[in-house]
mmCIF file of the C-alpha atoms, coordinates in Angstrom:
data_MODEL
# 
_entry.id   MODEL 
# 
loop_
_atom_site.group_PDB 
_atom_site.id 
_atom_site.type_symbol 
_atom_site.label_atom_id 
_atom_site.label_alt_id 
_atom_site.label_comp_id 
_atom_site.label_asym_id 
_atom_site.label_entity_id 
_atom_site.label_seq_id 
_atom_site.pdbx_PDB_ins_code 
_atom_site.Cartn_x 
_atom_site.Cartn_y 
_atom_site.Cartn_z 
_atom_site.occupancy 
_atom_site.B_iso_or_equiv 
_atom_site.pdbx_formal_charge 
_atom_site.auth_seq_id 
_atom_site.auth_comp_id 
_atom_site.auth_asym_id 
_atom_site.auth_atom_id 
_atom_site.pdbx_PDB_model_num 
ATOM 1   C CA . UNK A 1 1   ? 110.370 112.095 84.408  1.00 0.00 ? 1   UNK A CA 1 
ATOM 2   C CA . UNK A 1 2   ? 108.435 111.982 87.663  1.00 0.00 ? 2   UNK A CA 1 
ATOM 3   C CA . UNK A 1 3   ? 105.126 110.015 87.412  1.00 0.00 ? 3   UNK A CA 1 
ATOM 4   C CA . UNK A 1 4   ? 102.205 112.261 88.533  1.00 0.00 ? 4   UNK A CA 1 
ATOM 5   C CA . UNK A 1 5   ? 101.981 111.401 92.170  1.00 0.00 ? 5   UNK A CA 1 
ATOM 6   C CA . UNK A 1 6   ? 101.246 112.767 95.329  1.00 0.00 ? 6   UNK A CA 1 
ATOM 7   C CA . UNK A 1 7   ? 101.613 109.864 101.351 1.00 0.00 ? 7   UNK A CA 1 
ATOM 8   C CA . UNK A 1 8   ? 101.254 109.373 106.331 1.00 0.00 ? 8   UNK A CA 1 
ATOM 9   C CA . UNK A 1 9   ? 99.383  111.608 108.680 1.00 0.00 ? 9   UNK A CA 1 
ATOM 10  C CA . UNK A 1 10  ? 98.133  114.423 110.214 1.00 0.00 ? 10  UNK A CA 1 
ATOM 11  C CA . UNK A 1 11  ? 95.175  116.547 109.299 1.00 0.00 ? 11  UNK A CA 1 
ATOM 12  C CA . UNK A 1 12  ? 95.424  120.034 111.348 1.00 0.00 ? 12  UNK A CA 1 
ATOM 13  C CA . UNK A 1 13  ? 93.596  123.548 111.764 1.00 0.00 ? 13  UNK A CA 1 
ATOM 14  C CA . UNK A 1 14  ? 97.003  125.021 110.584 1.00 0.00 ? 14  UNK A CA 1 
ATOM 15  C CA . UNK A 1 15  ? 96.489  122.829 107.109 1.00 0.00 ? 15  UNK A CA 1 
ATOM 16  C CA . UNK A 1 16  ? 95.892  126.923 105.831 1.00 0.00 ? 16  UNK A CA 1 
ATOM 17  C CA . UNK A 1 17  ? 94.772  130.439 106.609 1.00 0.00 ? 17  UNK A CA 1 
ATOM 18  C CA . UNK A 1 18  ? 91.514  130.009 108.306 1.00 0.00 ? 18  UNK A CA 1 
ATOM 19  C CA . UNK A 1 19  ? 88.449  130.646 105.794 1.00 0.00 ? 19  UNK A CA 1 
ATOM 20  C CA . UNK A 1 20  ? 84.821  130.539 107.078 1.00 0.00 ? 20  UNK A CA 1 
ATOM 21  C CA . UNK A 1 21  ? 83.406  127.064 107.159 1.00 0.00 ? 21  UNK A CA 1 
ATOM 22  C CA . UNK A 1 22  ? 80.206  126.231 106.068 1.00 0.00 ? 22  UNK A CA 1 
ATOM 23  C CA . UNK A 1 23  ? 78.130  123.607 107.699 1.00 0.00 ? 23  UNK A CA 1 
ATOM 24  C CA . UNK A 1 24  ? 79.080  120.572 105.402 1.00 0.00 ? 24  UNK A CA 1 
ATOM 25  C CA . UNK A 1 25  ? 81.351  120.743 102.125 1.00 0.00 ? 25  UNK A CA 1 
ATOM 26  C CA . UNK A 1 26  ? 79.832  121.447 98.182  1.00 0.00 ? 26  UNK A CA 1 
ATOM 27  C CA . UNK A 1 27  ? 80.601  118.799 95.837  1.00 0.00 ? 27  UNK A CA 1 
ATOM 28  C CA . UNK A 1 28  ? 81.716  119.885 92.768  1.00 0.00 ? 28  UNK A CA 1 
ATOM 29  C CA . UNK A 1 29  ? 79.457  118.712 89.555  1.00 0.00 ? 29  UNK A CA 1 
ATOM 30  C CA . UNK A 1 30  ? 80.356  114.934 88.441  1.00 0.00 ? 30  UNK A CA 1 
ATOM 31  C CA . UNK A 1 31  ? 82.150  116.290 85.228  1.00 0.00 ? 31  UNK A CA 1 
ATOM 32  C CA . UNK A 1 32  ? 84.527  118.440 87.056  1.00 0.00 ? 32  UNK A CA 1 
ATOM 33  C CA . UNK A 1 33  ? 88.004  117.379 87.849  1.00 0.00 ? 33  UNK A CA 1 
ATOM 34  C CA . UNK A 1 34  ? 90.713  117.510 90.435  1.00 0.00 ? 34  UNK A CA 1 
ATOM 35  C CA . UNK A 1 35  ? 94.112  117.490 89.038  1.00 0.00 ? 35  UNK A CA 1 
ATOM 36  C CA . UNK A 1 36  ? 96.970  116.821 91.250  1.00 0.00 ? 36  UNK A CA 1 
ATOM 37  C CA . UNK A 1 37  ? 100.602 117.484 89.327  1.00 0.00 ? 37  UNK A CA 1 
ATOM 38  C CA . UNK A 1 38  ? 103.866 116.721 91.528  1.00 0.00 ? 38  UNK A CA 1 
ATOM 39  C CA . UNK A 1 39  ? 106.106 119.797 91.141  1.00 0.00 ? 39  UNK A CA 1 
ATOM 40  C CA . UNK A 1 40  ? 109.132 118.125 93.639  1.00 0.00 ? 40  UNK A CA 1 
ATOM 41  C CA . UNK A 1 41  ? 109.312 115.399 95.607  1.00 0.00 ? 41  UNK A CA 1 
ATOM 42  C CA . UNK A 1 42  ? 112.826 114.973 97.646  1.00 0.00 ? 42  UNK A CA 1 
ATOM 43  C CA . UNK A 1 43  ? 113.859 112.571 100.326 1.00 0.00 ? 43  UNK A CA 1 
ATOM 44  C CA . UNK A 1 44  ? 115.580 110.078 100.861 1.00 0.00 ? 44  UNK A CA 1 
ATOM 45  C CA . UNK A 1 45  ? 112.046 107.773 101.448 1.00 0.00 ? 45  UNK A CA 1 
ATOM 46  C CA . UNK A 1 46  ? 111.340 109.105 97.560  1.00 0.00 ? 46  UNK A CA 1 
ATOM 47  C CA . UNK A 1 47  ? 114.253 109.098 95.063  1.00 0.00 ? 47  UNK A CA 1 
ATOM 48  C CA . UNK A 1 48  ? 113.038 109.697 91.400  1.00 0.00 ? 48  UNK A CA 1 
ATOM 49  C CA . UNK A 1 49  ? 110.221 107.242 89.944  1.00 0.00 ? 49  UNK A CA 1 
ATOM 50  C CA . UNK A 1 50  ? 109.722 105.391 92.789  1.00 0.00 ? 50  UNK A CA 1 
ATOM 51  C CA . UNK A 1 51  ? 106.123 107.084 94.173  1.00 0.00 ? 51  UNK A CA 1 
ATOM 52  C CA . UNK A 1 52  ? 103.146 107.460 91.953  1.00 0.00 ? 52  UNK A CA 1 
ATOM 53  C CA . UNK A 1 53  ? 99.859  109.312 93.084  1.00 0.00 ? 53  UNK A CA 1 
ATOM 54  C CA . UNK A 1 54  ? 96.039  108.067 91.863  1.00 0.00 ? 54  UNK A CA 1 
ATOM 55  C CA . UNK A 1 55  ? 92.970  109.981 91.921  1.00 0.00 ? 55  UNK A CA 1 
ATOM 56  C CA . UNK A 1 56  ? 89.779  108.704 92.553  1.00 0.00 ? 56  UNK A CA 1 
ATOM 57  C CA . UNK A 1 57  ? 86.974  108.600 90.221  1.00 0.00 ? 57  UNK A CA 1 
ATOM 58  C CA . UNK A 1 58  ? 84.506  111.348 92.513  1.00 0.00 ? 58  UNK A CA 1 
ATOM 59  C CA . UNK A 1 59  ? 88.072  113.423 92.971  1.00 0.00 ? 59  UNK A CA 1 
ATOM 60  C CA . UNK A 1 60  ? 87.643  113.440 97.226  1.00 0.00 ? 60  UNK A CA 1 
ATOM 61  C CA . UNK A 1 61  ? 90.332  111.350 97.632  1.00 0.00 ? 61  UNK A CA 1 
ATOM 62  C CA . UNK A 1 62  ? 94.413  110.608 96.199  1.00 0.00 ? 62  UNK A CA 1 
ATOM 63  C CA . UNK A 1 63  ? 96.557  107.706 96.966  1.00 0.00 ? 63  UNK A CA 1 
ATOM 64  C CA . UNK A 1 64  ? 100.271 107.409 96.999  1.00 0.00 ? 64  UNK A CA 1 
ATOM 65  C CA . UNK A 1 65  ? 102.172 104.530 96.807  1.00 0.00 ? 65  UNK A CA 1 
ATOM 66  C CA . UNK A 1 66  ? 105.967 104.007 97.892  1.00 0.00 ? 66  UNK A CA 1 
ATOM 67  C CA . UNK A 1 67  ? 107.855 101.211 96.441  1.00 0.00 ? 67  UNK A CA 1 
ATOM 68  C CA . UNK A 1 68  ? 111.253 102.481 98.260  1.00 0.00 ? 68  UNK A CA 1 
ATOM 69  C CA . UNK A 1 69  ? 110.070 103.969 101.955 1.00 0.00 ? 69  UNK A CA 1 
ATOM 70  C CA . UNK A 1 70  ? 112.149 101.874 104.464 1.00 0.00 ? 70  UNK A CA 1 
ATOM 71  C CA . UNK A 1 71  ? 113.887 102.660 107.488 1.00 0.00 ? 71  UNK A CA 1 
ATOM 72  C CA . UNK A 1 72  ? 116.420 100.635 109.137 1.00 0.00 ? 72  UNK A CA 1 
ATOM 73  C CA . UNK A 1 73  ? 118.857 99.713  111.599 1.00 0.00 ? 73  UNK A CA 1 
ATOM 74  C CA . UNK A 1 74  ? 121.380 96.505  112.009 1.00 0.00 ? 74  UNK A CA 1 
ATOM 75  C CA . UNK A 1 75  ? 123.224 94.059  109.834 1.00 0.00 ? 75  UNK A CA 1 
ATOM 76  C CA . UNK A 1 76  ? 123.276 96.369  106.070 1.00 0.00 ? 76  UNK A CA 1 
ATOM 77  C CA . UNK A 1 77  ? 121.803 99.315  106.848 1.00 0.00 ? 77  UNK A CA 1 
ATOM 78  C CA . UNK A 1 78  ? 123.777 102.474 106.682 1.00 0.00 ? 78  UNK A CA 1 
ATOM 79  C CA . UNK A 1 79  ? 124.502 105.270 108.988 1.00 0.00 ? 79  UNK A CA 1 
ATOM 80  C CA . UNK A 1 80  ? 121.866 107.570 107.785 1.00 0.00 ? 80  UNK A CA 1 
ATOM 81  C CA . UNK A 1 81  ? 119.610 104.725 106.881 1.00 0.00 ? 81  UNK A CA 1 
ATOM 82  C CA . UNK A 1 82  ? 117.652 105.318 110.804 1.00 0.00 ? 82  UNK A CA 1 
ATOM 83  C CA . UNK A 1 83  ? 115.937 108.079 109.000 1.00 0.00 ? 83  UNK A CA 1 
ATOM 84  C CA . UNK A 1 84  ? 113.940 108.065 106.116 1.00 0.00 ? 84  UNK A CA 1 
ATOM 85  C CA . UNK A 1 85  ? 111.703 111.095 104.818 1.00 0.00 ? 85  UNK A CA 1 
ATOM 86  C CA . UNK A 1 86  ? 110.059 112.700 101.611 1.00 0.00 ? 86  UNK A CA 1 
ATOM 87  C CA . UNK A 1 87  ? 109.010 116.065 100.926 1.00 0.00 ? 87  UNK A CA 1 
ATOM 88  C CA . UNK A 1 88  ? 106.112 116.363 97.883  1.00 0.00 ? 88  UNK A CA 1 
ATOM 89  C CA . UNK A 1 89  ? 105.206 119.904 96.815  1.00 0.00 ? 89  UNK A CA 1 
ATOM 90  C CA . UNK A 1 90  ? 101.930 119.377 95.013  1.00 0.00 ? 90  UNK A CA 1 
ATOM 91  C CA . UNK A 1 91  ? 99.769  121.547 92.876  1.00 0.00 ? 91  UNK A CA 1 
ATOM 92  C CA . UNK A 1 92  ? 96.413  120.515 93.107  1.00 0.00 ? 92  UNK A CA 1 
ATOM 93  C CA . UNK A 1 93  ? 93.929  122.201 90.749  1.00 0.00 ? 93  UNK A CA 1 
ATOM 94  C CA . UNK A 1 94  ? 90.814  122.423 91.651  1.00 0.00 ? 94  UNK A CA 1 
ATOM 95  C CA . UNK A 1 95  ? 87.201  123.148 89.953  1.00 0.00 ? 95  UNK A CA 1 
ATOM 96  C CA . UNK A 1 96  ? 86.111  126.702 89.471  1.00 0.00 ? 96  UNK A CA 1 
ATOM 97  C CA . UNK A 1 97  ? 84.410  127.829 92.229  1.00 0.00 ? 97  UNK A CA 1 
ATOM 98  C CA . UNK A 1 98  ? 85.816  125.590 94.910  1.00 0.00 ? 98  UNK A CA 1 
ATOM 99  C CA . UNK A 1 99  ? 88.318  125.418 97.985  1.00 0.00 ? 99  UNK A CA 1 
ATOM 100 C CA . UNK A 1 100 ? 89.421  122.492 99.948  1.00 0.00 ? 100 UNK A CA 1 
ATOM 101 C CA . UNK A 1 101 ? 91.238  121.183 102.756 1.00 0.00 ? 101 UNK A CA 1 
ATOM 102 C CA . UNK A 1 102 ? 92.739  117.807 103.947 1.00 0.00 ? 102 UNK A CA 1 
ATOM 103 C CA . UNK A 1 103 ? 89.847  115.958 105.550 1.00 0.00 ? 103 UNK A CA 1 
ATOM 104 C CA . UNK A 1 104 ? 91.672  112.757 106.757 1.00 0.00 ? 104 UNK A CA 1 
ATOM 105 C CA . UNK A 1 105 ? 94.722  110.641 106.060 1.00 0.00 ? 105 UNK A CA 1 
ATOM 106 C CA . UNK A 1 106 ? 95.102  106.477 106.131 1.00 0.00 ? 106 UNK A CA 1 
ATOM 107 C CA . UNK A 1 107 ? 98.747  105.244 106.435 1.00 0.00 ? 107 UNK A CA 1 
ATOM 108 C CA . UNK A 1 108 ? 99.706  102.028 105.871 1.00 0.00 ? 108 UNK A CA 1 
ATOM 109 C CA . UNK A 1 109 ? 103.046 100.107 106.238 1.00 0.00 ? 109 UNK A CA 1 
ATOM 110 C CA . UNK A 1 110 ? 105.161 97.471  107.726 1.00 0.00 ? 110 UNK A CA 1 
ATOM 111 C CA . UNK A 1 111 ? 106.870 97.106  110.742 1.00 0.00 ? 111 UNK A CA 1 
ATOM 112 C CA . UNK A 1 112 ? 109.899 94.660  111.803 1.00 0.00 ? 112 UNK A CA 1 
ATOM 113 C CA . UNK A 1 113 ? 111.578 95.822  115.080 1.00 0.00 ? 113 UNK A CA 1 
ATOM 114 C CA . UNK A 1 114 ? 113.774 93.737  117.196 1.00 0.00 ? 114 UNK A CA 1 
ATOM 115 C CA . UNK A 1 115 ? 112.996 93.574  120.873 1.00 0.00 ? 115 UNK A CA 1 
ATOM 116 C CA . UNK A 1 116 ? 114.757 97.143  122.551 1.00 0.00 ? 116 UNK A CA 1 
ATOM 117 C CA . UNK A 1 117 ? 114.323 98.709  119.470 1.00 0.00 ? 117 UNK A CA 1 
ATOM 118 C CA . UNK A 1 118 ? 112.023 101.298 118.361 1.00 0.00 ? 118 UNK A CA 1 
ATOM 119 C CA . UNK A 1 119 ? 110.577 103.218 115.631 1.00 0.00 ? 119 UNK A CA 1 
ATOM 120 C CA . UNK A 1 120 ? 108.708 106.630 115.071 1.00 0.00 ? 120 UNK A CA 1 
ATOM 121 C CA . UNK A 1 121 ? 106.187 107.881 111.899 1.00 0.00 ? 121 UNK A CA 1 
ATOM 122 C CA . UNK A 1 122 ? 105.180 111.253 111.151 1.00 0.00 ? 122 UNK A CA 1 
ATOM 123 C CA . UNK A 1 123 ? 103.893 113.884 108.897 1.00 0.00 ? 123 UNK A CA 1 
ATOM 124 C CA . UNK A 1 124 ? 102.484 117.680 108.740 1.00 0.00 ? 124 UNK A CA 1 
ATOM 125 C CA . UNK A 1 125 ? 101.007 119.529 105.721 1.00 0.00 ? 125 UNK A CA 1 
ATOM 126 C CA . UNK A 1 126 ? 100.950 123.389 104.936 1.00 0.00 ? 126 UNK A CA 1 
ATOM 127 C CA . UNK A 1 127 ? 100.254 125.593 101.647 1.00 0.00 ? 127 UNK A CA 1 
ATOM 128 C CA . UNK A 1 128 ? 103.253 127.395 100.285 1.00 0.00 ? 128 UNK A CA 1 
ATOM 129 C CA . UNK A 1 129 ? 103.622 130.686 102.436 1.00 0.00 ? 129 UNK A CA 1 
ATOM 130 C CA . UNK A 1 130 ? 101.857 129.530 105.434 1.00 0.00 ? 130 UNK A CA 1 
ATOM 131 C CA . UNK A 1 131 ? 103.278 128.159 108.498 1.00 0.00 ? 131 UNK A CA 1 
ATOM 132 C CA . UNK A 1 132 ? 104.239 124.591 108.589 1.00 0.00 ? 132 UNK A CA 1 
ATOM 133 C CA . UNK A 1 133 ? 101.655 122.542 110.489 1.00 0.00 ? 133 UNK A CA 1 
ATOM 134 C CA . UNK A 1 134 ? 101.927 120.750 114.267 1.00 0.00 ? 134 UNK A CA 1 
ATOM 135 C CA . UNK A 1 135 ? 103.451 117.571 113.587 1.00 0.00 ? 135 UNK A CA 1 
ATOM 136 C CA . UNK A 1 136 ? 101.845 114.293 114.468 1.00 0.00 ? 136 UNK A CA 1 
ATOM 137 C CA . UNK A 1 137 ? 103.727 111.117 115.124 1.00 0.00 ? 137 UNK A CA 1 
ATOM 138 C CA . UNK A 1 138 ? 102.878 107.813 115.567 1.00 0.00 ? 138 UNK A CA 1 
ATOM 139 C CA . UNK A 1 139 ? 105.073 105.793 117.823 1.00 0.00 ? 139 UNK A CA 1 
ATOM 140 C CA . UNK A 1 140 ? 105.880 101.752 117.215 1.00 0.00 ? 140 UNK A CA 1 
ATOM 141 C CA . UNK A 1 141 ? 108.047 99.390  119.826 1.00 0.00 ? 141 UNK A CA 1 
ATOM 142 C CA . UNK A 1 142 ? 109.534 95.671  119.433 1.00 0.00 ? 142 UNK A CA 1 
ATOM 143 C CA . UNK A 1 143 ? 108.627 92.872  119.564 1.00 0.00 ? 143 UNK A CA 1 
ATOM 144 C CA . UNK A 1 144 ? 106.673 94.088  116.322 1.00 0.00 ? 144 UNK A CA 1 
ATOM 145 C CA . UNK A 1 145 ? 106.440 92.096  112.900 1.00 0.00 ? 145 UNK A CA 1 
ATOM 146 C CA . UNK A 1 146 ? 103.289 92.661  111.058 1.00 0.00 ? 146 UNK A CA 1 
ATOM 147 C CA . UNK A 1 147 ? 101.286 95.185  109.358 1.00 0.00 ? 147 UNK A CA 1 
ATOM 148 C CA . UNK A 1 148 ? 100.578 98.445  110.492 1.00 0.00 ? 148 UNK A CA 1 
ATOM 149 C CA . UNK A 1 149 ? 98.391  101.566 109.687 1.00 0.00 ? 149 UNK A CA 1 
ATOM 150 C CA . UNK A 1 150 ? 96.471  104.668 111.345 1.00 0.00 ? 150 UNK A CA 1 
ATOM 151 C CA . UNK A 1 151 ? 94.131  107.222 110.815 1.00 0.00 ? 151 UNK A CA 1 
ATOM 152 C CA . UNK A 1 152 ? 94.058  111.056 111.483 1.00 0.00 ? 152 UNK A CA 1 
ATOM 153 C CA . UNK A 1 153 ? 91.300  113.324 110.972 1.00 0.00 ? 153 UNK A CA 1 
ATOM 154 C CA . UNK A 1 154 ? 89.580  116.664 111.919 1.00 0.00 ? 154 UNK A CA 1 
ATOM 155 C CA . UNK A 1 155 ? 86.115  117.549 112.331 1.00 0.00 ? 155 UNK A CA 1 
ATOM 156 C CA . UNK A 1 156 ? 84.613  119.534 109.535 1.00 0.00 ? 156 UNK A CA 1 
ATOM 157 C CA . UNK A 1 157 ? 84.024  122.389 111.730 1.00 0.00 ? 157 UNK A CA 1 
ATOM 158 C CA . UNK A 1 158 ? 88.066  122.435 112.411 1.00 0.00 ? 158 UNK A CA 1 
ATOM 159 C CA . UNK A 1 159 ? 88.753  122.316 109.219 1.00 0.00 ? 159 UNK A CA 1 
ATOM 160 C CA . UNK A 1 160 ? 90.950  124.936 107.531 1.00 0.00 ? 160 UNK A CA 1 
ATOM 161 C CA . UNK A 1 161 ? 90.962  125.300 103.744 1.00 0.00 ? 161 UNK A CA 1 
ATOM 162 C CA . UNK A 1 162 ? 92.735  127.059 101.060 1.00 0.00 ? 162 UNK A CA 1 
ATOM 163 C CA . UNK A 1 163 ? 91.560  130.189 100.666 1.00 0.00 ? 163 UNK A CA 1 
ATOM 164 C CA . UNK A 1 164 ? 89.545  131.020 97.714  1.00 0.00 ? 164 UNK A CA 1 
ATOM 165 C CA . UNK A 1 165 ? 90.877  132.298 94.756  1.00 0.00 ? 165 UNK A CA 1 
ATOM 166 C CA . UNK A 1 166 ? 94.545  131.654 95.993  1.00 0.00 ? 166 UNK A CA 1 
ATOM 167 C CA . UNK A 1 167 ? 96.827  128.853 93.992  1.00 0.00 ? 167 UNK A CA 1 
ATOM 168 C CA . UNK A 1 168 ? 99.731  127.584 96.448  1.00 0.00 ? 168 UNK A CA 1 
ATOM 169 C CA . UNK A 1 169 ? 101.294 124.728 96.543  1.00 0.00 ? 169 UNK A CA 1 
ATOM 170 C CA . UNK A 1 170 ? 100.297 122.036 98.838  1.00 0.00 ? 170 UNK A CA 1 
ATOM 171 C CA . UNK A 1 171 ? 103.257 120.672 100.732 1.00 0.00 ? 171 UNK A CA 1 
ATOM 172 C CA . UNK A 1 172 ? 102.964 117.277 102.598 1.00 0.00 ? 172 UNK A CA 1 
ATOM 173 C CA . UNK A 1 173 ? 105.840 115.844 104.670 1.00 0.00 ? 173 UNK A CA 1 
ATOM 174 C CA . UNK A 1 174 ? 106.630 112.465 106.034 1.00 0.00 ? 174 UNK A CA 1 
ATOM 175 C CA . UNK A 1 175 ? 108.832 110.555 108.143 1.00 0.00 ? 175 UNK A CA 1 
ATOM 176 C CA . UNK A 1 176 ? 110.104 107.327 109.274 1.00 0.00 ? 176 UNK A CA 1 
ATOM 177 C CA . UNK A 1 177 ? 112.861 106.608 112.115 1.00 0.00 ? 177 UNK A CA 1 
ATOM 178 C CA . UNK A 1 178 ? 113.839 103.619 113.636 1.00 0.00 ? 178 UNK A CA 1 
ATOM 179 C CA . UNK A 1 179 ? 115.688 103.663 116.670 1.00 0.00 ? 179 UNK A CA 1 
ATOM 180 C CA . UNK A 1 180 ? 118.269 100.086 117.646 1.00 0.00 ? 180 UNK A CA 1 
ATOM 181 C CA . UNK A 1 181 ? 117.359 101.440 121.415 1.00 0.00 ? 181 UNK A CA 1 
ATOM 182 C CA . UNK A 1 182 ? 118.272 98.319  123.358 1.00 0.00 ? 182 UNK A CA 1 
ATOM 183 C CA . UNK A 1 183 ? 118.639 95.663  120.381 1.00 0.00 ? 183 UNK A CA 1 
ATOM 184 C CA . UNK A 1 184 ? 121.971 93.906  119.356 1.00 0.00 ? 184 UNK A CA 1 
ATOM 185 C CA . UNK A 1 185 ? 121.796 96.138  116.209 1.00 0.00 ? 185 UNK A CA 1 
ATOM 186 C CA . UNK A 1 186 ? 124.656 93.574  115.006 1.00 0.00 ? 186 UNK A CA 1 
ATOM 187 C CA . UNK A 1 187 ? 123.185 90.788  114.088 1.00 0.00 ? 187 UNK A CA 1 
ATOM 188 C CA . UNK A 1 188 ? 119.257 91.885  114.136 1.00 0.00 ? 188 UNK A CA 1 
ATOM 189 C CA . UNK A 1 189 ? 117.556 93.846  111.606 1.00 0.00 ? 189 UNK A CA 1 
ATOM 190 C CA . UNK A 1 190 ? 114.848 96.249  112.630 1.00 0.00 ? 190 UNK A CA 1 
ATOM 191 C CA . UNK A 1 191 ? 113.208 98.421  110.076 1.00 0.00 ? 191 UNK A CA 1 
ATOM 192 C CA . UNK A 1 192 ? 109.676 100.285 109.218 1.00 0.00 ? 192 UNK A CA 1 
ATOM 193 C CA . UNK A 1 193 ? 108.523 100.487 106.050 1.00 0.00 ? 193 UNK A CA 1 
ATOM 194 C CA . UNK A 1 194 ? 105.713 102.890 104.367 1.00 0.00 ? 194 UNK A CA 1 
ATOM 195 C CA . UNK A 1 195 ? 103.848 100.976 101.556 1.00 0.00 ? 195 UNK A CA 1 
ATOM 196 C CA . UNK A 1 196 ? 107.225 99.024  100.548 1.00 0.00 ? 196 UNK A CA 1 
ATOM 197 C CA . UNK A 1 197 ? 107.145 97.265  97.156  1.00 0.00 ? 197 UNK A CA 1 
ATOM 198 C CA . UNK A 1 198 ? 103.703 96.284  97.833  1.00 0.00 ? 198 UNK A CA 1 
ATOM 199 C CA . UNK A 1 199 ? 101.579 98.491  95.798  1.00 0.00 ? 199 UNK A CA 1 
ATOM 200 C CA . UNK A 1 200 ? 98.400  97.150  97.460  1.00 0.00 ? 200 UNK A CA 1 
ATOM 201 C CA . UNK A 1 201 ? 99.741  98.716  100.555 1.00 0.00 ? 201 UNK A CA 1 
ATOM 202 C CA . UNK A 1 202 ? 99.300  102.430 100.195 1.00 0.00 ? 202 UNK A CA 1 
ATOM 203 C CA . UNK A 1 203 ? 98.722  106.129 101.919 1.00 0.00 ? 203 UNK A CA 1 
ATOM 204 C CA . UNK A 1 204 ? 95.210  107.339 100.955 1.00 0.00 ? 204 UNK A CA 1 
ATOM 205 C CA . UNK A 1 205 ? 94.481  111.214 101.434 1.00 0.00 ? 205 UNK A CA 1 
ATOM 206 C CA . UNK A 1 206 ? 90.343  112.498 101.836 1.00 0.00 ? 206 UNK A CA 1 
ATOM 207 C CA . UNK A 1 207 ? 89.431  115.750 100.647 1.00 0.00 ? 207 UNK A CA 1 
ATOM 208 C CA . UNK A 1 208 ? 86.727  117.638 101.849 1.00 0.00 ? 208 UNK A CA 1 
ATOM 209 C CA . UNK A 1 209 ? 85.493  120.595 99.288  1.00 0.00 ? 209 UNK A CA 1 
ATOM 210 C CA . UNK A 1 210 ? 83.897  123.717 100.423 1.00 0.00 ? 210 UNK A CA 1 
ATOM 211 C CA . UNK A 1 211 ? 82.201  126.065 97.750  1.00 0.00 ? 211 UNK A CA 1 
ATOM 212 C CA . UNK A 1 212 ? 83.351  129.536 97.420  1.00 0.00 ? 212 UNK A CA 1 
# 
């Protein structure tokens, strides 16, 4: 059974139909909840029980980690292995009385390309019925062996948030590719990893809340 769980990167105006936007977000009262249930998740970056989603205690924020998100080229890897990707369909339940929106998105991972090669991450986000969003990437080129992360976020004034009353699914998908480019992909190894095995690595998601 899939752990409750819900990752990488982009926070846009097209998160939802637009709703009016107050000046700064409502917080709900501290003994309200946000509930985040995984309905799918499917991918070849996600295969069953290997992702596992944690709310914080003041429910702004969820974190996802990935004990299985690598993508690779060279000695072992596997034709389709270049491309890596996960699809989660999410129903997040919120208090009564309240919206939100995606405020801001940390990714985290770990990169080992060979020199020539090169490797791509990327995400978008959309409710269930709406148009998918503009996808952001994030681009990575060898020589690279060390840590990696970024950041994506949108004023509140861009933000876009469910609109009130409705109950969609929130759909968030990410990607990892790694290219061999110019690198003797037959005897080096290049790969990029999204929080792999290390579960202190992870993808954090803000929430901003807006009262209805």
């Amino acid at each position: 059974m899939l752990r409750a769980l819900t990752t990488g990167a982009a926070l846009l105006s097209t998160l939802a139909m637009s709703a009016p936007v107050q000046a700064a977000p409502a917080d709900p009262t501290p003994n309200e909840m946000m509930i985040i249930d995984v309905v799918s998740a499917n991918g070849s970056g996600c295969p069953d029980n290997t992702a596992q989603i944690t709310v914080s205690p003041d429910n702004r924020a969820f974190t996802v980690t990935y004990s299985e998100y690598t993508a690779q080229v060279g000695p072992g890897a596997k034709p389709l292995d270049f491309r890596k990707n996960c699809q989660l369909a999410l129903d997040i339940k919120v208090p009564s009385g309240f919206t939100f929106a995606i405020a801001s998105a940390d990714y985290r991972g770990f990169a080992s390309l060979q020199r020539g090669s090169y490797g791509q991450s990327a995400a978008n986000y959309y409710f269930q019925g709406h148009s998918q969003s503009t996808r952001i990437a994030h681009d990575f080129r060898g020589p690279m062996e060390r840590n990696w992360q970024h950041t994506d976020s949108v004023g509140i004034t861009s933000l876009s948030y469910l609109n009130c009353g409705e109950r969609r699914f929130l759909n968030i998908n990410t990607e990892l590719r790694v290219n061999r480019g110019s690198s003797d992909t037959r005897s080096e190894l290049s790969f990029l990893s999204m929080d792999a095995t290390d579960a202190a690595i992870n993808t954090l998601y803000r929430v901003a809340w807006k009262k209805c």
